[in-house]
DOVO-257354 format. One record per residue (C-alpha): residue number from 1; residue in one letter; x negated, y negated, z. Coordinates in nm, 3 decimals. Each point is the difference from the previous one (the first is absolute). Example, Ala and Ser with C-alpha at 12.3 -4.5 7.8 and 13.67 -1.06 7.14 Angstrom:
+------+-------+---------+---------+---------+
| voti | fitor |       x |       y |       z |
+------+-------+---------+---------+---------+
|    1 |     A |  -1.230 |   0.450 |   0.780 |
|    2 |     S |  -0.137 |  -0.344 |  -0.066 |
+------+-------+---------+---------+---------+
# end
This chain:
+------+-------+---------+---------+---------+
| voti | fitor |       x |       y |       z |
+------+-------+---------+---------+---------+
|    1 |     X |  -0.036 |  -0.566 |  -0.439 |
|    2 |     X |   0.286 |  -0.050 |  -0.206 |
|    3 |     X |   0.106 |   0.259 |  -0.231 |
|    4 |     X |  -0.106 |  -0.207 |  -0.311 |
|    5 |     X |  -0.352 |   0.074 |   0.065 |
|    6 |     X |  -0.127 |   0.347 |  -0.048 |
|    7 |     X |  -0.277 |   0.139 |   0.271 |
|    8 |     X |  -0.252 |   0.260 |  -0.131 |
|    9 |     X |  -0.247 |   0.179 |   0.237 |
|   10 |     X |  -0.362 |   0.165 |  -0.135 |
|   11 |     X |  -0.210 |   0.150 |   0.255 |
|   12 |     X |  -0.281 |   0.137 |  -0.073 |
|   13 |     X |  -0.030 |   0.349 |   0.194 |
|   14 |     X |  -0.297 |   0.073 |   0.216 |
|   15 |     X |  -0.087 |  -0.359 |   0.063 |
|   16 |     X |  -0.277 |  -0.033 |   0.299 |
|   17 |     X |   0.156 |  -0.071 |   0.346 |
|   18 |     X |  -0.007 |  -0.349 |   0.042 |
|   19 |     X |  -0.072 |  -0.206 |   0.349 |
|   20 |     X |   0.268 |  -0.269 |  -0.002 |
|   21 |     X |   0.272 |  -0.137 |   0.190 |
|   22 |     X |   0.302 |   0.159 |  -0.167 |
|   23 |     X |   0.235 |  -0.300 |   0.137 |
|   24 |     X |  -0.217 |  -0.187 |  -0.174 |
|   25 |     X |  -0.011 |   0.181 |  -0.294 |
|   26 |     X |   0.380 |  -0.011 |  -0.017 |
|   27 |     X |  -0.031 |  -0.403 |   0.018 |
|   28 |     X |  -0.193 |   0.007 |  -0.313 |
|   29 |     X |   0.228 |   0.235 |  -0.179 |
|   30 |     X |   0.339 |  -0.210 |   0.108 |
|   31 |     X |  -0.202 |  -0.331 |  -0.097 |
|   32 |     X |  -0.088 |   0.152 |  -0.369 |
|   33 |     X |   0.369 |   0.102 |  -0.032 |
|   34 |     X |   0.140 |  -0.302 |   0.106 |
|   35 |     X |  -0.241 |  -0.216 |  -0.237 |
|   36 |     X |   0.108 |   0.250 |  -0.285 |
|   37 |     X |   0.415 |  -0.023 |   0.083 |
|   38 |     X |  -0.087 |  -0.397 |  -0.007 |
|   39 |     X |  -0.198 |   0.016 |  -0.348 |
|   40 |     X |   0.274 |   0.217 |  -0.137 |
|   41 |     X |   0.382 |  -0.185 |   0.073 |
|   42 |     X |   0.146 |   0.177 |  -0.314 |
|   43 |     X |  -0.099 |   0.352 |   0.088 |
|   44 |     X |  -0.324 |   0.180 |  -0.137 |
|   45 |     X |  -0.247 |   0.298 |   0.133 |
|   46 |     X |  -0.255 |  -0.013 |   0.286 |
|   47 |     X |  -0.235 |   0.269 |   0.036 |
|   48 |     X |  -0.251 |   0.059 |   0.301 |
|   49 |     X |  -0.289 |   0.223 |  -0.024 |
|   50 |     X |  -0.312 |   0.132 |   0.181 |
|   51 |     X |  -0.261 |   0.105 |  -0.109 |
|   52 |     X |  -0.407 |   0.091 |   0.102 |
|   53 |     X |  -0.263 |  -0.246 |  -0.162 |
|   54 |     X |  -0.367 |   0.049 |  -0.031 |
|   55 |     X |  -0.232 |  -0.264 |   0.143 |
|   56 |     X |  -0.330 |  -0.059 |  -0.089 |
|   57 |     X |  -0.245 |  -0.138 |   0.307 |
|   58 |     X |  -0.354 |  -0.150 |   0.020 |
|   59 |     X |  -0.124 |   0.364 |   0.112 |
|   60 |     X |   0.257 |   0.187 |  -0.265 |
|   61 |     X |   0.317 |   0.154 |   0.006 |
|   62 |     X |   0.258 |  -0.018 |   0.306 |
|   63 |     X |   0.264 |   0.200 |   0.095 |
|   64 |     X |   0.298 |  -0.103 |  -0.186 |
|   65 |     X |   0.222 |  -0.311 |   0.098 |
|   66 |     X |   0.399 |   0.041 |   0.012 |
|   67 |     X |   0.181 |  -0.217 |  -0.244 |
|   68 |     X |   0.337 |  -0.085 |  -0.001 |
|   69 |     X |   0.137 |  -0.197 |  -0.277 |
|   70 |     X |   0.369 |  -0.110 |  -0.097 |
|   71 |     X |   0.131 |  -0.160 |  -0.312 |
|   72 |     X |   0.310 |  -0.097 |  -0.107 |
|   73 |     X |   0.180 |  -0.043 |  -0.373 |
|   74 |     X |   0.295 |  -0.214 |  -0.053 |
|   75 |     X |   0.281 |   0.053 |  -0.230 |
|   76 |     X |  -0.013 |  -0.098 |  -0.290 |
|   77 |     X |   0.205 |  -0.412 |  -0.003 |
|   78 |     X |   0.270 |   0.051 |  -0.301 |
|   79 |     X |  -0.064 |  -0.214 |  -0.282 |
|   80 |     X |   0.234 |  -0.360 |   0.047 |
|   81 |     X |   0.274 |  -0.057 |  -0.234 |
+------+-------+---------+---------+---------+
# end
């Protein structure tokens, strides 16, 4: 990443173990960044986060899902002239 775009990490403690393939995992993370570093040529914040989410099924509640979720914020353009 280059050093024009700030990484922040928020994981949520005591998450459920999840049943996934963590190479693929990684993919997804690497793909998010990259899309983010694209979005953002003059420099801004990306932020990736996990978190549990509560699901409501036809017979109720489930156990929770596992969310993660990135977002990024671009610096602010200067004003022309």
């Amino acid at each position: 990443m280059p050093k024009n775009i700030d990484i922040a990490v928020h994981l949520e403690p005591n998450l459920p173990v999840t049943n996934a393939d963590p190479a693929q995992i990684q993919q997804v993370i690497i793909n998010l960044a990259v899309n983010a570093r694209d979005a953002m040529p003059e420099g801004g914040k990306m932020a990736i986060e996990t978190s549990a989410v509560a699901e409501e099924g036809p017979k109720g509640a489930r156990p929770p899902a596992r969310q993660v979720r990135s977002s990024d914020f671009r610096s602010p353009i200067p004003a022309a002239g």
